[in-house]
C-alpha positions as CSV (number, residue, x, y, z in Angstrom):
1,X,-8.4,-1.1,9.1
2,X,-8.4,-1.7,5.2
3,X,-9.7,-4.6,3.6
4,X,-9.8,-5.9,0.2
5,X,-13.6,-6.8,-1.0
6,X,-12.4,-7.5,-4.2
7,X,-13.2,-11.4,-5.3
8,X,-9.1,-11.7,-6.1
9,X,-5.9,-11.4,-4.4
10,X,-4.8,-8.2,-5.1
11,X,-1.1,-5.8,-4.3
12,X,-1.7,-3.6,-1.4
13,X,-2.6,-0.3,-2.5
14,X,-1.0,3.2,-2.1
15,X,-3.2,5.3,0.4
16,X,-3.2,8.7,0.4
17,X,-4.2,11.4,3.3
18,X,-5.4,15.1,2.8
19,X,-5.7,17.4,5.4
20,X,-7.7,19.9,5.5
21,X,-8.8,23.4,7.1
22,X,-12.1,24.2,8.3
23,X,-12.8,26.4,5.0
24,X,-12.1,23.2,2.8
25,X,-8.4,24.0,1.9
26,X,-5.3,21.2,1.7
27,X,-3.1,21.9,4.3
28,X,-1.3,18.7,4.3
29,X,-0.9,15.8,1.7
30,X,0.5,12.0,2.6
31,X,1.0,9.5,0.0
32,X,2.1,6.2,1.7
33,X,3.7,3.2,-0.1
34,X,2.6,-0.1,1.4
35,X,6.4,-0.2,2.6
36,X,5.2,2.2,4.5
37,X,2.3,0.4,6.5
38,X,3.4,-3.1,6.3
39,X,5.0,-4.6,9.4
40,X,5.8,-8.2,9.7
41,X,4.6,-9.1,6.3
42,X,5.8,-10.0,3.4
43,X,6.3,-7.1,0.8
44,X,6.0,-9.5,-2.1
45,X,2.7,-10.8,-0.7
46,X,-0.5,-10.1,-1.9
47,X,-3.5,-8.3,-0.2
48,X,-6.1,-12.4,0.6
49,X,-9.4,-12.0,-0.7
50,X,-12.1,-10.7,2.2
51,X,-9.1,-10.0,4.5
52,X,-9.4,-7.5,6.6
53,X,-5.4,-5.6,7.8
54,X,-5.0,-3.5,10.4
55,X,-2.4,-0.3,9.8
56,X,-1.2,2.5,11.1
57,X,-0.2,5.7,9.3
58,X,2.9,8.1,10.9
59,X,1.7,11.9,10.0
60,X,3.4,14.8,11.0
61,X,0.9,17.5,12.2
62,X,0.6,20.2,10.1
63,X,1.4,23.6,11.7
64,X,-2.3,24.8,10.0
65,X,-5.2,23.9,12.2
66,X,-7.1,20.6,10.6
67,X,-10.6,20.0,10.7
68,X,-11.1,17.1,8.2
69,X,-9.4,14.9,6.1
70,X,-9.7,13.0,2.9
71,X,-8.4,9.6,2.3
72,X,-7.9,8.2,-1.1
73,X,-6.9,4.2,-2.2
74,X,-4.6,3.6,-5.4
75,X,-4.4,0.2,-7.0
76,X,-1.0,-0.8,-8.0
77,X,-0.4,-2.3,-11.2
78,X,1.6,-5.2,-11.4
79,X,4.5,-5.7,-13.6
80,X,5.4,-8.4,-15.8
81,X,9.3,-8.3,-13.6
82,X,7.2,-8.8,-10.0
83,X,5.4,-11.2,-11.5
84,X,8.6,-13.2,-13.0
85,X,10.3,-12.1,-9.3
86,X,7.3,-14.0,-7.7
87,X,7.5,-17.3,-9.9
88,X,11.1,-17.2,-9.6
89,X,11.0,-17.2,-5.5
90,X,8.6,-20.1,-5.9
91,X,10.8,-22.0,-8.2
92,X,13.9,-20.6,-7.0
93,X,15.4,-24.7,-7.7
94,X,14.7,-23.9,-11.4
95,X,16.0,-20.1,-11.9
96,X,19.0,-19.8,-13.4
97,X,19.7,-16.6,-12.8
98,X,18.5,-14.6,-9.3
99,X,17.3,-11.0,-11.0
100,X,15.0,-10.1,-8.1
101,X,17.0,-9.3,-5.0
């Protein structure tokens, strides 16, 4: 599970997976988009305040024998186009133009 504690709707993040070997080495390295662990939901949503999403990550196992793993969160940054792709779903009546398919 991952869950935003932030006070603000936020994107979802990227998460990313290391593997490791028993002496502390990377044998493996994920970096999953949140097309990759949404299902059902809106990819233009954002991540509620205090919500709480349950996921699940496909890995391949590594051929290395693993004995831990690291796993990192990276915030997305907006853009001033999603943002205008948001409003314009909202308004969709108003836009003249339909730049966000």
């Amino acid at each position: 599970d991952i869950k935003n504690t932030a006070p603000t709707e936020q994107d979802y993040p990227v998460i990313t997976l290391i593997l490791m070997s028993e002496s502390g080495d990377k044998v493996a390295y994920g970096r999953f988009e949140k097309e990759d662990y949404l299902n059902n939901i809106n990819l233009n949503s954002l991540f509620k305040k205090n919500s709480t999403l349950s996921i699940h990550l496909n890995i391949v196992s590594p051929q290395q024998s693993v004995s831990g793993y690291e796993i990192g969160f990276i915030k997305q940054q907006r853009s001033v186009f999603s943002d205008f792709c948001q409003w314009q779903q909202k308004y969709a009546s108003l836009a003249i133009l339909n730049l966000c398919k």
